[in-house]
N, C-alpha and C positions, 0 to 999 in steps of 0.2 A: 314187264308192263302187264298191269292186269285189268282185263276189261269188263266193262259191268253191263249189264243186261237188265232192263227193269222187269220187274215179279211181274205175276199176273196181276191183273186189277189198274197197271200203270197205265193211264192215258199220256202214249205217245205222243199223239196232234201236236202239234205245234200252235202255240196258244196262239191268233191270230191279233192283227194290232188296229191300233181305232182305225189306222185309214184303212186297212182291210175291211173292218167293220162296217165302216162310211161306203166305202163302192160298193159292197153288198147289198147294203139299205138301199142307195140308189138303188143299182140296178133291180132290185127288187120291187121298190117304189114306181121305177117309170114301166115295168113289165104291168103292176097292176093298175097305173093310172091309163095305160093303153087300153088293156082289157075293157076297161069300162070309159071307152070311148073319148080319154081326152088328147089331144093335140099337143105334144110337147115340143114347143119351140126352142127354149133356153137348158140346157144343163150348167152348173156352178160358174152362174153368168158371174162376175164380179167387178169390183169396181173399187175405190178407196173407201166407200164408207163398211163395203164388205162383202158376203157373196149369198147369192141365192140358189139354194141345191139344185131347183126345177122351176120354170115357169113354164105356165102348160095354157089352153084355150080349153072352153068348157061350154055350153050352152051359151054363147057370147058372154062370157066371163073371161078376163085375165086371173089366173088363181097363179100367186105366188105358193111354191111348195118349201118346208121346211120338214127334211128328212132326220129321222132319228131311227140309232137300231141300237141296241144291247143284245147280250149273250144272257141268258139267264136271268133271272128277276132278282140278283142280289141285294147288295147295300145300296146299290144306288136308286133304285126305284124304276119306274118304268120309262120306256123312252118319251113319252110324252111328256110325264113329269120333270123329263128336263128341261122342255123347252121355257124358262125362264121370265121375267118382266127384258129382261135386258137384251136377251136373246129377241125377241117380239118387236122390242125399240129399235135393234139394230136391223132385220128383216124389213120393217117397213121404211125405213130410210133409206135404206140399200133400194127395194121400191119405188120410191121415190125419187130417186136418179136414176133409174131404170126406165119409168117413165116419162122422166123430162126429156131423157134419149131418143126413145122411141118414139115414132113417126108415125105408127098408125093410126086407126080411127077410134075414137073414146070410146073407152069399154069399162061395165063395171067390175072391180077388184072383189079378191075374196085371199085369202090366208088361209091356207091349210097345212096340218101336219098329215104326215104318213110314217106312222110307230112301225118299226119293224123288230121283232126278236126273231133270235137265230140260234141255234144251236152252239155247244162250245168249238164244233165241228167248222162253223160258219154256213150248214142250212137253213132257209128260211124256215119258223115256225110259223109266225102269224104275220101278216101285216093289217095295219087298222089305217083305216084313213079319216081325220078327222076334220071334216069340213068346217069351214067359218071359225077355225080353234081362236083366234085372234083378233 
């Protein structure tokens, strides 16, 4: 039996997979939506029409959050750029039965994303938050 050993330069890491990706991003996302003061009441609330990463309170705002995180700025573009027409349809709907649910007192809405890139490693490089993206 012969066993192999990778040369130098081999990045061992173990390449990380989207749902690692995705609770990264979260947890990345509600560390900095805390910092800057918001109230997160909901994580991956969901429902049939689909799910909502974060719903948070904000200056009497209900801001639904739509989290995105990539490794690297490859082929596929940046995390925001993924968020979609379809992706944006499905969030606010999901929304929308989130709010016929809920029992609290009328507040107004707002759609945000929070970009998150990470390293091939899975450390946070940046996160962006992008109010009113929607």
């Amino acid at each position: 039996m012969v066993s192999h050993s990778p040369g130098p330069g081999h990045n061992s890491t173990p390449k990380l997979t989207r749902q690692q990706k995705g609770k990264l991003g979260e947890e990345a996302a509600c560390r900095w939506l805390r910092e800057q003061d918001y109230q997160i009441i909901e994580q991956n609330w969901r429902c049939r029409r689909g799910e909502i990463d974060i719903i948070a309170l904000h200056d009497d705002l209900l801001i639904f959050v739509e989290v995105r995180s990539r490794s690297g700025a490859g082929k596929y573009g940046t995390p925001q750029e993924s968020v979609d027409l379809r992706k944006m349809q499905q969030v606010r709907s999901t929304a929308a039965v989130y709010l016929q649910q809920s029992r609290g007192k009328e507040l107004q809405i707002r759609f945000d994303v929070v970009a998150v890139m990470l390293d091939p490693a899975g450390q946070i490089v940046t996160v962006e938050h992008i109010e009113n993206a929607f």
